[in-house]
C-alpha positions in Angstrom: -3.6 -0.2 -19.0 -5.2 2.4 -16.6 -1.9 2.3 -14.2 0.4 2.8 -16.7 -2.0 6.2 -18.2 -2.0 7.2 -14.9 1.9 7.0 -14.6 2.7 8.4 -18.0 -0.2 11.7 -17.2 1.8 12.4 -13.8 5.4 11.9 -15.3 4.1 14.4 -18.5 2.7 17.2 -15.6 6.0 16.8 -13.8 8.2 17.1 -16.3 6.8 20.3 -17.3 6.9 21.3 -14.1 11.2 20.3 -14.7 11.7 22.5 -17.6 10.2 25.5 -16.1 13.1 28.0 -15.6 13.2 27.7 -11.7 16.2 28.0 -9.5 16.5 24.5 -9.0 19.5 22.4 -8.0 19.0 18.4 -8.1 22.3 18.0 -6.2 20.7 19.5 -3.3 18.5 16.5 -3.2 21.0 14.2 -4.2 22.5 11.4 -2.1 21.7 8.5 0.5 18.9 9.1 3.5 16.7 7.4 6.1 13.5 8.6 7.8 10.5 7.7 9.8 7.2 7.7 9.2 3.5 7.9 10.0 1.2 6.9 7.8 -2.9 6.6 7.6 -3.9 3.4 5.6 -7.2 2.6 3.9 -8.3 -0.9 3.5 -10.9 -2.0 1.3 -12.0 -5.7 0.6 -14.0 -6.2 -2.5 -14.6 -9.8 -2.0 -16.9 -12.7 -3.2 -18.0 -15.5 -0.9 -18.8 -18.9 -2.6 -21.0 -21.6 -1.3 -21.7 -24.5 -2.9 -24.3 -26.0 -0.7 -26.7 -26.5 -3.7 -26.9 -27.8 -7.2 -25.7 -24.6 -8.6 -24.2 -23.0 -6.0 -24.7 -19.7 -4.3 -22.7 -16.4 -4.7 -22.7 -13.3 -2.5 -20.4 -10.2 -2.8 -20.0 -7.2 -0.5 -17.3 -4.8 0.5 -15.5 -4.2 3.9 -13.1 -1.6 5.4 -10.9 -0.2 7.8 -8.7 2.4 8.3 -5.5 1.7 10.7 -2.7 4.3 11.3 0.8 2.3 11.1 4.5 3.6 11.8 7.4 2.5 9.1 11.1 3.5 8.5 12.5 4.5 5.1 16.3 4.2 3.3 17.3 5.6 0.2 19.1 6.9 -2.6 18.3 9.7 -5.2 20.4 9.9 -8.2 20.5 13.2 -10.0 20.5 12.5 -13.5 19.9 16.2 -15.0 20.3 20.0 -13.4 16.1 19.1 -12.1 15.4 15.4 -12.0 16.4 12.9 -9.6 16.0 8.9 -9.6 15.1 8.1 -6.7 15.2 4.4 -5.0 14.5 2.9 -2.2 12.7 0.9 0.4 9.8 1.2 3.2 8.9 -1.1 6.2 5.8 -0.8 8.2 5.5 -2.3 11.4 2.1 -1.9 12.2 -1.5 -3.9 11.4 -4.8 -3.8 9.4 -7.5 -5.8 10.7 -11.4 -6.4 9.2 -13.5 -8.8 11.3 -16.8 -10.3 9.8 -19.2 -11.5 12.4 -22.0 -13.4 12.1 -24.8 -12.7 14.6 -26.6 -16.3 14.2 -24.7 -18.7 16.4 -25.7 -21.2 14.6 -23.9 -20.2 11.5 -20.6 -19.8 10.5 -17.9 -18.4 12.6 -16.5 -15.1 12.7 -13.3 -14.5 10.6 -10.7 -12.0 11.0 -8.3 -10.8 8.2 -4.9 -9.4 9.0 -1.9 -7.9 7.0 0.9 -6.8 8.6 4.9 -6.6 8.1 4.6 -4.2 4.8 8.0 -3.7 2.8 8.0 -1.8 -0.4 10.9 -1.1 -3.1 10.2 1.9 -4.9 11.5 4.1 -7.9 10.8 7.7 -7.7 11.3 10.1 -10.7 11.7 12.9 -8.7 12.2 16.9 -9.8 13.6 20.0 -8.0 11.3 23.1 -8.1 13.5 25.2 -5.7 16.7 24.5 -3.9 14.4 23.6 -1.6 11.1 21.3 -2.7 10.7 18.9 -4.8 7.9 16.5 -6.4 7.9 13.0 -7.7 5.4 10.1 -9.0 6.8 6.4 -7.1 6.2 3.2 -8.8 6.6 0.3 -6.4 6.4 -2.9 -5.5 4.8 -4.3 -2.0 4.4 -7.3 0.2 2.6 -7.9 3.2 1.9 -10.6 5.3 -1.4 -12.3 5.9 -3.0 -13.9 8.9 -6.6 -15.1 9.4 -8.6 -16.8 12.2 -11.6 -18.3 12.1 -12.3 -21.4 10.3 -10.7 -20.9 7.6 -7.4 -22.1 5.3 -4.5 -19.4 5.3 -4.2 -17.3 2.1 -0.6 -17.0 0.6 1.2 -13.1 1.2 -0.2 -10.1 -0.3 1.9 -8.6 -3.3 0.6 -5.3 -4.9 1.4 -2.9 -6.9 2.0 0.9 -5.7 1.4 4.4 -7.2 1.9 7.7 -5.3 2.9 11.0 -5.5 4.9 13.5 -3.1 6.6 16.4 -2.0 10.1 16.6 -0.4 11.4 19.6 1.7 14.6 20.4 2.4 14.8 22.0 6.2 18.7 22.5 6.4 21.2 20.5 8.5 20.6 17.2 6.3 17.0 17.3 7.8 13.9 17.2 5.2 10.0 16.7 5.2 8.1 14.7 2.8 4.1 14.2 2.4 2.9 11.5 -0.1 -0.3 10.2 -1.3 -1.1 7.2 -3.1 -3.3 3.6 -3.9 -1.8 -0.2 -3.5 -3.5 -2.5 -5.7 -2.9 -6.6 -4.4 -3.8 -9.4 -6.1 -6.3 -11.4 -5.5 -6.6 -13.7 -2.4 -8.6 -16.7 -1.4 -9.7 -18.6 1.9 -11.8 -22.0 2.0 -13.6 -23.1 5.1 -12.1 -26.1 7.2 -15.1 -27.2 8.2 -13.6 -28.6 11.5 -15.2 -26.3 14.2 -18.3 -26.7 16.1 -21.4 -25.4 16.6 -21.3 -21.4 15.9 -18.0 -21.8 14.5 -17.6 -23.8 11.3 -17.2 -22.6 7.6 -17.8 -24.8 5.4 -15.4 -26.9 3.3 -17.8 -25.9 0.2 -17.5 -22.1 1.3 -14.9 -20.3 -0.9 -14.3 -16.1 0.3 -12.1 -14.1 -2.0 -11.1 -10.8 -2.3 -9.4 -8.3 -4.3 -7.8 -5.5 -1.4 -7.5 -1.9 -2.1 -5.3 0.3 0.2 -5.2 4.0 -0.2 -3.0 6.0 1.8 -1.3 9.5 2.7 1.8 9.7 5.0 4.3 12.4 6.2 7.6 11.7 7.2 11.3 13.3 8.6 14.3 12.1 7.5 17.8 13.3 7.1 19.7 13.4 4.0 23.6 12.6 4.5 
């Protein structure tokens, strides 16, 4: 329910911002384009790690971060649907990493584990409004997947799949170029890891040792592109 107040409070400020009497042309912003990318990721894991060494069992939570820069690519196609707004629709792919590591300075305990996601690909609708016949805003909805890796002692959780919300600016620079800037969150689902239990000393997890997690990435990205 918060998402979707947050989506219907941007779309309500941007569309005011559409029937302000601007000189503004969708078509200028209208057709297929591609573009490149760099982008700053957040990662936050809010996770919970199970044991159940004991009668009742014993549950610890904490948080952990990192913050990776990555490089993607972009294709699309904005569809004017009015004399200011634009449907935009398209795809990213990002082909750089995220990596937390939790280490465990006891040797005798359990092993280090490292978390990776990697290979991100988001499909994306854009409601998207000219303010000049050269800038324009828009709120993306999306969709996005990532793969996941671990190592350590531990089972291999299934993909991420999340849920996107950001908001941007696109600028026209003539010759087909343009310039966008974007901020935004990606909420995944949960994901889960059990210990195998099959290491040695220093380096086993336990079979009764359950970790999940519920990651958070927040980001903000520029990117060039040309417009055909």
């Amino acid at each position: 329910m918060n998402k979707l107040i947050k989506i219907v409070s941007v779309l309500a400020v941007l569309t005011g911002f559409s029937m302000t009497p601007l000189m503004a042309d969708s078509s200028d912003f209208a057709g297929a384009y591609i573009g490149i990318q760099a982008q700053a990721v957040g990662v936050e894991l809010d996770g919970k790690h199970t044991s159940a060494g004991d009668d009742t069992g014993e549950v610890t939570t904490g948080v952990a971060g990192r913050v990776a820069a990555i490089a993607g690519a972009e294709v699309g196609y904005a569809i004017p649907v009015s004399d200011t707004m634009l449907i935009d629709i398209g795809v990213n792919y990002y082909a750089g990493e995220a990596k937390i590591t939790t280490s465990n300075t006891d040797t005798t305990a359990t092993a280090d584990v490292t978390f990776k996601m990697n290979d991100l690909m988001t499909a994306y609708i854009a409601p998207t409004f000219a303010v000049s016949d050269t800038a324009s805003i828009y709120v993306k909805v999306g969709v996005m997947e990532a793969d996941t890796k671990t190592t350590g002692d531990v089972t291999q959780p299934s993909d991420l799949s999340g849920t996107l919300i950001g908001i941007g600016s696109r600028s026209l620079l003539g010759n087909g170029m343009f310039l966008r800037t974007e901020a935004g969150m990606i909420e995944f689902d949960n994901i889960s890891v059990t210990g195998k239990g099959a290491g040695g000393t220093g380096k086993t997890v336990a079979t009764t040792s359950t970790v999940s997690a519920d990651p958070l990435v927040a980001y903000g990205s520029i990117s060039i592109g040309y417009k055909f």
